[in-house]
N, C-alpha and C positions, 0 to 999 in steps of 0.2 A: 323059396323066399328070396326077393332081390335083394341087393346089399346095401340099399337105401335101408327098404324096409329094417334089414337089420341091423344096421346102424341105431336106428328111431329105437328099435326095442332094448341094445346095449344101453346107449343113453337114457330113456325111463327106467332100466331096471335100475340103473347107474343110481343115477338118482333120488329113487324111491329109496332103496338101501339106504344111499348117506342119510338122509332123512331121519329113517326108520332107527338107524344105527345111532347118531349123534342123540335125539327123543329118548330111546333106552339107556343108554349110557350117562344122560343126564338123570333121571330119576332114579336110576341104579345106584350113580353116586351119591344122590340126596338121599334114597329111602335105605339102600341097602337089601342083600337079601332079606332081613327081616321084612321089610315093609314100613319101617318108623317113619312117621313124617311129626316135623315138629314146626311147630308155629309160633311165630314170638310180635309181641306189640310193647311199645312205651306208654302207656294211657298214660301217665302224668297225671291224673285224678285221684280224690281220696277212696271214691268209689266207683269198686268198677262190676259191672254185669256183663252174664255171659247164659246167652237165654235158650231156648231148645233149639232153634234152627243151626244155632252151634255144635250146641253139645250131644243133640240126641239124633242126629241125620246119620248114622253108623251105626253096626250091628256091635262095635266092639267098645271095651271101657275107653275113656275120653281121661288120660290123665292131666292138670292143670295145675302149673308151680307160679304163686306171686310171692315177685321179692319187693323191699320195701324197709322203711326205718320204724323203730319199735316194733309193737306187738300186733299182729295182724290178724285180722280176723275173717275168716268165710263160713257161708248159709247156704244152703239148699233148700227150697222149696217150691210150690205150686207157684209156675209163672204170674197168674191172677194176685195172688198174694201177694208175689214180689212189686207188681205194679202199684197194687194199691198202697202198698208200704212206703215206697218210692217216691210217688207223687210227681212232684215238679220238683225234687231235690237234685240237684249239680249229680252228674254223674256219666261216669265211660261206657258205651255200652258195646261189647265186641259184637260185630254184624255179619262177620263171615271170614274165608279166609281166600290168603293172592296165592298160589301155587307158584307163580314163577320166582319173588320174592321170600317163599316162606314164612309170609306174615300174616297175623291178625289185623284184619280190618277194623276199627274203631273208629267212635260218630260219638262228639259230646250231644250230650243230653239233660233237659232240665235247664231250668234259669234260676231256681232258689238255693235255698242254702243245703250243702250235702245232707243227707237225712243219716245218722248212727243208725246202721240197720240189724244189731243187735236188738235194738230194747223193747221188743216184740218178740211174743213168744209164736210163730210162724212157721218155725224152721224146722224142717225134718231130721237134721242134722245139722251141726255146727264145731267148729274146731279152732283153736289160734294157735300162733307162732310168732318166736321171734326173729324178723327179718324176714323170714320165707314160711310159705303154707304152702303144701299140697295137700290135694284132693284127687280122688278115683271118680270118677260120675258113673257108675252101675248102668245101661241101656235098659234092665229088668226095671226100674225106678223112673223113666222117662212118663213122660216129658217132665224136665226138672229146671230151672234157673239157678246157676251159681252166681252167689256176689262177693264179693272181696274188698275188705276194707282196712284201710288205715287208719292211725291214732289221729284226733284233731288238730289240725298242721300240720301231717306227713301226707305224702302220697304213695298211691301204686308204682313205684319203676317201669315195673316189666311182669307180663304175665305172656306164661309158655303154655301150649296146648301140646300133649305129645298122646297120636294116634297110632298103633301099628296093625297090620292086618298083611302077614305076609302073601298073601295073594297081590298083592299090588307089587312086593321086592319079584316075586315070578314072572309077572308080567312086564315088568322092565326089563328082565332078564334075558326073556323070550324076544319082544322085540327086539332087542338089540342084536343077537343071535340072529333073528330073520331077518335082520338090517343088513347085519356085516355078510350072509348067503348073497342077498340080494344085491349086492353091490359087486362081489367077489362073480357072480354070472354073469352083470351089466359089463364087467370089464374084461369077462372071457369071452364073449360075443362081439364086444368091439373088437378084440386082438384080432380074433379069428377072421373078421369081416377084414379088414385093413392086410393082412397077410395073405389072403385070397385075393385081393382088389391087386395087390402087388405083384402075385404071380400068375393074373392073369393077364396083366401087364408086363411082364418081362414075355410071356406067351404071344399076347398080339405083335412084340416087334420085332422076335425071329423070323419070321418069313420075310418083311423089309431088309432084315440084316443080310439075312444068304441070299437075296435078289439080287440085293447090290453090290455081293461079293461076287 
């Protein structure tokens, strides 16, 4: 192999490494061995929804914390249900989430007045709290819509989604590992290519030297 060529292959592995290495080491730091990823949004609404392409796109429970002033309330049920209940009332609807940020994506929704999505009897389940409500969403139970709401004149602050699935803390793990390999041979292939190129370079000028001696 010429010492261009391997030059070109230190530098790609070089670089694939850092890559590879810097990719793992970021989602390592966010997820952790576990695997925890956790997602956060400000709706600023009284109500807010969170509909299966959220909640149910994972094998594992989907835990979800809204905080908020007074007594809080959240439902479960058939997304169909939650639609029809809903209508055209004012409300947040979480649409996905940003991995690089960490956050729930949220899209108002509706032009009427918030609907109290209590006063229907719909709900598979229902729970309140003061200040803060959490919720487990079971994937056995999918496809399900959570909604969450506030007292009249309060809003939602903030609503957390927290996922874990240690398979994903592994796979950051590994990466990163194959990053920092891959880097560490990119740059023992360049040494070695340049300490060669240099001694065969001190080799071509010995015969010029003792000629002219």
């Amino acid at each position: 192999m010429s010492t261009l060529i391997q030059r070109v292959a230190g530098v790609v592995l070089a670089l694939l490494g850092l890559a590879a290495a810097v990719l793992g080491g970021w989602f390592l730091a966010n997820l952790g061995t576990s695997g925890t990823a956790t997602f956060t949004a400000e709706p600023g609404q009284r109500v807010v929804v969170l509909d299966p392409d959220v909640l149910n796109r994972v094998d594992h429970p989907v835990a979800v914390t809204a905080t908020g002033e007074g007594e809080l309330w959240s439902g479960t049920a058939r997304p169909s249900d939650v639609e029809a209940l809903l209508d055209d009332g004012a409300r947040a609807e979480v649409t996905g989430v940003e991995v690089r940020d960490w956050a729930l994506t949220t899209g108002e929704v509706g032009s009427g007045e918030a609907v109290d999505p209590g006063r229907l009897d719909i709900w598979q389940e229902s729970t309140t709290g003061a200040g803060e409500i959490e919720r487990t969403i079971e994937q056995a139970d999918a496809p399900q819509t959570l909604v969450v709401a506030a007292p009249e004149g309060s809003e939602i602050d903030s609503v957390t989604m927290t996922i874990e699935d240690d398979g994903w803390g592994t796979t950051a793990l590994t990466t990163l590992v194959v990053g920092l390999l891959l880097l560490a041979a990119g740059l023992v292939l360049l040494v070695r290519t340049r300490s060669a190129a240099a001694i065969r370079s001190r080799l071509s000028r010995t015969p010029r030297e003792e000629g002219s001696a």
